[in-house]
C-alpha positions as CSV (number, residue, x, y, z in Angstrom):
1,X,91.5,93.2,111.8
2,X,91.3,91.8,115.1
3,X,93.7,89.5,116.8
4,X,92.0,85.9,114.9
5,X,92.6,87.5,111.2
6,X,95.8,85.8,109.6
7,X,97.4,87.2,106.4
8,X,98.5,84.7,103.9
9,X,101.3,86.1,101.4
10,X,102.3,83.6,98.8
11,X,105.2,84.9,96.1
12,X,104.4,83.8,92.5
13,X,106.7,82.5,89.8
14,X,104.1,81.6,87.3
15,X,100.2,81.6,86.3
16,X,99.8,77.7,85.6
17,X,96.6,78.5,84.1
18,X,92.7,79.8,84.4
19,X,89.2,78.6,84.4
20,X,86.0,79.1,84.2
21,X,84.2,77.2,86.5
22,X,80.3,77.2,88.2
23,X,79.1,77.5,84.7
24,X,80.5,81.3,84.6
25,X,79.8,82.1,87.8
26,X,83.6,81.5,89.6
27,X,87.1,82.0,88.1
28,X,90.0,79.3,89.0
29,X,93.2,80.9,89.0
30,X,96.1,78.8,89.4
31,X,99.5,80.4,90.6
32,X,103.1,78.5,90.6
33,X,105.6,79.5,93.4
34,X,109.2,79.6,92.6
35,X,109.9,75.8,94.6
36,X,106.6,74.5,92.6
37,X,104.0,74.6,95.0
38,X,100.7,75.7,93.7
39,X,97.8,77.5,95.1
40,X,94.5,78.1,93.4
41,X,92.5,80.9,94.2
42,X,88.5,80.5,93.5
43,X,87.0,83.9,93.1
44,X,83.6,85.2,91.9
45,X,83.2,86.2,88.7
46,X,82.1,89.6,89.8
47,X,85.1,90.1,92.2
48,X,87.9,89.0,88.8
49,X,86.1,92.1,87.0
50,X,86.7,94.5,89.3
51,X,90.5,93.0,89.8
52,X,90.5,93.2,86.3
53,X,89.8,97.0,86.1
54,X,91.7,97.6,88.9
55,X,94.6,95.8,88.2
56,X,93.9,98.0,84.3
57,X,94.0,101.1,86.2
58,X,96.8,100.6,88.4
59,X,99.5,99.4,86.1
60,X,98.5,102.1,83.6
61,X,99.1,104.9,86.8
62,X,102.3,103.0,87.5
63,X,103.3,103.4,84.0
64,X,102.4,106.6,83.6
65,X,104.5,107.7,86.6
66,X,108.0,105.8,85.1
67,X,107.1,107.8,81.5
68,X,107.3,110.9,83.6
69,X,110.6,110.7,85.5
């Protein structure tokens, strides 16, 4: 990252809801914060799979790591 990038962290309360949009081709995630605001993240079909499995992955590691304490 060079000196123009800008990181954007948003804390969410709630999922408000998801779409499918672009006739399949984009995913509309909507995300609540605690004081209400909303933000909606647009993001490629392709790039919600591989969150998907990722996010699959991860939490199972995570879980697996509590179980063995």
């Amino acid at each position: 990252m060079d000196h123009t990038d800008r990181i954007t962290v948003v804390g969410i309360a709630q999922l408000a809801g998801v779409e499918v949009i672009d006739g399949g081709d984009t995913v509309a995630v909507r995300l609540r914060a605690a004081d209400d605001r909303e933000i909606t993240l647009l993001v490629p079909q392709q790039i919600a799979a591989d969150l998907h499995a990722n996010l699959g992955v991860g939490l199972q590691e995570a879980q697996d790591r509590r179980r063995a304490r």
